[in-house]
C-alpha positions in Angstrom: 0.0 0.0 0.0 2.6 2.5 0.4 4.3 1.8 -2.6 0.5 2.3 -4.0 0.4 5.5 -2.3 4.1 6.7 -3.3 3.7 6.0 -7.2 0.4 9.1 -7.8 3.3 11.5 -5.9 6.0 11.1 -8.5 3.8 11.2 -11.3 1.6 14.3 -10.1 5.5 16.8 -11.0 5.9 15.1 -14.1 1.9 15.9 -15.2 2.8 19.6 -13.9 5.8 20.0 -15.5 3.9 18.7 -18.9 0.8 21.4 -18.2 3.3 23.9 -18.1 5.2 23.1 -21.3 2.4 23.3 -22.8 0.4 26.5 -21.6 3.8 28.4 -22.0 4.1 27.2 -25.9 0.5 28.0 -26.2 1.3 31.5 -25.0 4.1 31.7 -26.9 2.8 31.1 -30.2 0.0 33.9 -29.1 2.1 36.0 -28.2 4.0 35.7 -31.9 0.6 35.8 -33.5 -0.7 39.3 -31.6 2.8 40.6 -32.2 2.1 39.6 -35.8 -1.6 41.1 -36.2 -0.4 44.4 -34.1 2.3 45.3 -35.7 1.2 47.3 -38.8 -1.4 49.0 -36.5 1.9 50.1 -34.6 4.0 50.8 -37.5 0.8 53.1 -38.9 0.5 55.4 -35.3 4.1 55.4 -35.1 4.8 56.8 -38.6 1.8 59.3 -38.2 3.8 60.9 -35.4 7.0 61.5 -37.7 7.5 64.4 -39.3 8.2 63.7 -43.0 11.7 64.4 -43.1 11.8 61.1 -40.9 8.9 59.4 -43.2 11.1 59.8 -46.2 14.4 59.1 -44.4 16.8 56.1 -45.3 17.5 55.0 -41.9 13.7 54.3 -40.9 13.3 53.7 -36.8 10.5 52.3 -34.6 9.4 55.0 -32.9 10.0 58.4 -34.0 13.5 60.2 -33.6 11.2 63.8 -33.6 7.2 63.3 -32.1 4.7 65.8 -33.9 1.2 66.1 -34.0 1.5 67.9 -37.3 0.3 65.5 -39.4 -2.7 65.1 -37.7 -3.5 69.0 -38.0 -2.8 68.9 -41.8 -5.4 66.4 -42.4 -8.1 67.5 -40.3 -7.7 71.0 -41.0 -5.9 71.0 -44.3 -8.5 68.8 -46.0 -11.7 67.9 -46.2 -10.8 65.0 -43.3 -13.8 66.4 -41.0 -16.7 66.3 -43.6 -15.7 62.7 -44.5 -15.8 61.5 -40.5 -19.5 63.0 -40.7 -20.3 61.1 -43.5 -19.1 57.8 -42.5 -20.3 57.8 -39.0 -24.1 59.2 -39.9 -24.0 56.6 -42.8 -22.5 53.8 -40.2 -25.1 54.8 -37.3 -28.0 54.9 -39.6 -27.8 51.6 -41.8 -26.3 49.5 -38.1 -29.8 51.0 -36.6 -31.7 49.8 -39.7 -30.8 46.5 -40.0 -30.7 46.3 -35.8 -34.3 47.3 -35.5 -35.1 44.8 -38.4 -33.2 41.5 -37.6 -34.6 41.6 -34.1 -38.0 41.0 -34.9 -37.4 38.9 -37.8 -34.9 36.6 -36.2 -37.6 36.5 -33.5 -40.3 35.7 -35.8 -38.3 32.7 -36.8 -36.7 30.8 -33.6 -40.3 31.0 -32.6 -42.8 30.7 -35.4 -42.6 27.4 -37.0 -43.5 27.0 -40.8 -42.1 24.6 -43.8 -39.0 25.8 -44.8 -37.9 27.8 -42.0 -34.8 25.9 -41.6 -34.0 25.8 -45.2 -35.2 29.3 -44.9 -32.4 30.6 -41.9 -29.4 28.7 -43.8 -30.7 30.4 -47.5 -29.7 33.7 -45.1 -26.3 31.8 -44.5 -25.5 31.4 -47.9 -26.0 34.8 -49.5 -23.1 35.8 -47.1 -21.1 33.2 -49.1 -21.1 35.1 -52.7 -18.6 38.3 -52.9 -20.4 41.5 -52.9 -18.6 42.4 -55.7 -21.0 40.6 -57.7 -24.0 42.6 -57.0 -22.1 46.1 -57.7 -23.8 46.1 -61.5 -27.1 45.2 -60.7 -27.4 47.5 -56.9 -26.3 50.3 -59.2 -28.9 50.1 -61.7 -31.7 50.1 -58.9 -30.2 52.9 -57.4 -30.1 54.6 -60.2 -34.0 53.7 -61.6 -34.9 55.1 -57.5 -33.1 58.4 -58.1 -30.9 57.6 -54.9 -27.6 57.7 -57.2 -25.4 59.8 -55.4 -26.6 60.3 -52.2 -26.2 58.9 -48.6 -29.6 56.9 -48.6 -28.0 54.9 -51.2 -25.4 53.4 -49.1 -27.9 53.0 -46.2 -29.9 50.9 -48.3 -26.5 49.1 -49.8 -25.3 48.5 -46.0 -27.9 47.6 -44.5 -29.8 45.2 -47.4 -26.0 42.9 -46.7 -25.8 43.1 -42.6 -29.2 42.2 -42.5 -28.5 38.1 -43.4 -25.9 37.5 -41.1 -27.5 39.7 -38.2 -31.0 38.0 -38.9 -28.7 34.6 -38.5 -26.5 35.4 -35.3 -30.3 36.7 -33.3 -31.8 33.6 -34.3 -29.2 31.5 -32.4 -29.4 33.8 -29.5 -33.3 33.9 -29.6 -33.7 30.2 -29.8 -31.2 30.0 -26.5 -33.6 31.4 -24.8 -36.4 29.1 -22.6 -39.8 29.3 -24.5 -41.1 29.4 -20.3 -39.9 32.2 -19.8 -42.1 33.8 -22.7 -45.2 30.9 -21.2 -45.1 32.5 -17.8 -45.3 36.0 -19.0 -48.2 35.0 -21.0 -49.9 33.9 -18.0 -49.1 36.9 -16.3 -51.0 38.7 -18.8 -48.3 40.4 -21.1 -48.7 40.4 -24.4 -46.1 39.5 -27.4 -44.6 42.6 -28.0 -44.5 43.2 -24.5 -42.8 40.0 -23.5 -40.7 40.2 -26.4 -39.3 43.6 -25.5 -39.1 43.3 -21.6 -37.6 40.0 -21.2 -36.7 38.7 -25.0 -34.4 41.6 -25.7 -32.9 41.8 -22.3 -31.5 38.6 -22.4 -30.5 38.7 -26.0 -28.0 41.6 -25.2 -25.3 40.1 -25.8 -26.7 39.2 -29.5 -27.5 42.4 -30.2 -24.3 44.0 -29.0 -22.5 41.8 -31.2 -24.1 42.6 -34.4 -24.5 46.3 -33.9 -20.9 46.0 -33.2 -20.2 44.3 -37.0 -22.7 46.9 -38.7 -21.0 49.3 -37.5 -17.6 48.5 -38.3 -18.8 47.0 -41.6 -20.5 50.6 -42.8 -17.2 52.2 -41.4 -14.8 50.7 -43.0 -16.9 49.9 -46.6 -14.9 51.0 -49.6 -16.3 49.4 -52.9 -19.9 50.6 -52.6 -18.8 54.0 -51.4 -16.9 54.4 -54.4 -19.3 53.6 -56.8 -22.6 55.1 -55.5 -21.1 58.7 -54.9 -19.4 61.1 -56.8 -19.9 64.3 -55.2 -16.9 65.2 -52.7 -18.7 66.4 -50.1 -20.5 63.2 -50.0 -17.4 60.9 -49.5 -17.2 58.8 -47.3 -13.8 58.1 -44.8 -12.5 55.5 -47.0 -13.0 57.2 -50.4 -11.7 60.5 -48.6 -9.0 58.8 -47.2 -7.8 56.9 -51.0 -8.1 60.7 -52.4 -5.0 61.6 -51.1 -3.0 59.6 -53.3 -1.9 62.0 -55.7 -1.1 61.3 -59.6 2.3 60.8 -59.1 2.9 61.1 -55.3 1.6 59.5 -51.7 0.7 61.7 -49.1 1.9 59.6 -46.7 1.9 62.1 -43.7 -1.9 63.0 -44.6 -2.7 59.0 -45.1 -0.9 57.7 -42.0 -2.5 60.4 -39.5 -5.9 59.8 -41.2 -5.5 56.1 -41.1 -4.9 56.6 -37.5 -8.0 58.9 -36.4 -10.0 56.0 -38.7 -9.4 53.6 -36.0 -9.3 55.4 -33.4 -13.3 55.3 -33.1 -13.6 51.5 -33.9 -11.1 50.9 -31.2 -13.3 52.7 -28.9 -16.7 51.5 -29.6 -15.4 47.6 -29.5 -14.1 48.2 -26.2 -16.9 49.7 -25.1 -19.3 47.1 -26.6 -17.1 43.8 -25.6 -17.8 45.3 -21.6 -21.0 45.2 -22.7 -21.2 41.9 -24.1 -19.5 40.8 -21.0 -22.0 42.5 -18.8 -24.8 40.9 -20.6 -23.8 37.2 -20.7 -23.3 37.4 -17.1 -26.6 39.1 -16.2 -28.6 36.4 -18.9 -26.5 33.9 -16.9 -28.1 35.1 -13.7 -31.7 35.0 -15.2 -31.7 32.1 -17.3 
């Protein structure tokens, strides 16, 4: 018995030893892969603090020999850099709260109403996220164009919203389906109707859901590029991605004007991920805590 009893001691170091190995291989090789992913984010705020001399230099450095904020004053008040951030984030507020306000009830109306086809239904949704949008360019023009919306912001609100609408519908409908049916039962017998249940206790729980896909709408209409491009024309109407390609000059970059616009892009998608992931957080715990 005690050499019974001896044998689980020696072995418990040796399965230590083993979890360690692992874990610090496993952090390794994250560690490589965020260093990897960061990097040109870092290399972009870096070089948007150098003045150009040090842009344009031969010896290039990590971090900048001279720290400036001129760059960033040329671009917002050299160009038209503020009218652009307008147009993207009323553009990216109004199609994310579009195709919000729409998924939620029809991603509701299908975890809970059952009809032939819904399944074959939810995963035709799927499957139009598989095609490039790139294919619909031609044909989304030429409706735009018969509406008389060529041209204008409500174009791109109908563009962005029409494609975040699939895969938000999709993502609700896993989080709607999560939730207990009783929960919706013994609301009914309390005496609250649909709507009502759907919006006090439904929608509650589902925060985390609809954090998330507010969280890609909003990116998505932020950082759109091809439709942007091809539904406006007008300057004032750009958008920050068109705004931002315009400073490539015929035969020049303005690299100090791209890099400090690049960063002030990011800035605001950096912020509102942070604050929705505390959000997300937030609500899986208190859906925890109810469910």
């Amino acid at each position: 018995m005690d050499g019974s009893m001896a044998t689980p001691k020696r072995d418990n170091p040796t399965m230590s030893r083993r979890a360690v190995i692992v874990l610090v291989v496993v952090y390794a090789l994250l560690a490589v892969a965020v260093t990897v992913i960061l990097f040109p984010v870092f290399w972009m705020a870096s070089s948007s603090l150098k003045p150009q001399s040090e842009l344009f230099a031969r010896n290039m450095t990590m971090l900048p020999v001279r720290w400036t904020l001129e760059n960033f004053r040329n671009v917002w008040e050299g160009t038209a850099f503020p009218t652009y951030f307008w147009n993207s984030f009323k553009v990216s507020a109004l199609s994310t709260a579009c195709s919000v306000i729409i998924s939620m009830y029809a991603a509701y109306a299908i975890a809970r109403i059952k009809f032939a086809g819904s399944y074959a239904f939810s995963l035709l949704l799927l499957i139009t996220q598989m095609f490039p949008h790139i294919l619909l360019v031609i044909p989304l023009f030429v409706i735009i164009q018969k509406l008389g919306l060529f041209n204008t912001h409500t174009a791109l609100v109908i563009a962005y919203t029409s494609f975040s609408i699939p895969f938000t519908v999709w993502m609700l409908r896993g989080f709607f389906e999560a939730i207990p049916a009783e929960l919706e039962e013994a609301a009914v017998i309390d005496g609250a109707s649909m709507m009502g249940t759907f919006h006090r206790i439904i929608l509650p729980l589902a925060g985390p859901g609809i954090a998330a896909v507010t969280m890609f709408g909003f990116i998505r209409g932020w950082n759109e590029f091809l439709f942007a491009l091809v539904l406006l024309q007008n300057h004032d109407l750009f958008t920050l991605p068109i705004g931002l390609a315009s400073f490539q000059e015929e035969y020049t970059f303005r690299w100090d004007l791209i890099l400090a616009g690049a960063s002030i892009i990011t800035l605001p998608v950096l912020f509102f991920f942070l604050v929705m992931q505390r959000f997300i957080v937030q609500g899986l715990l208190g859906g925890a805590v109810k469910g």
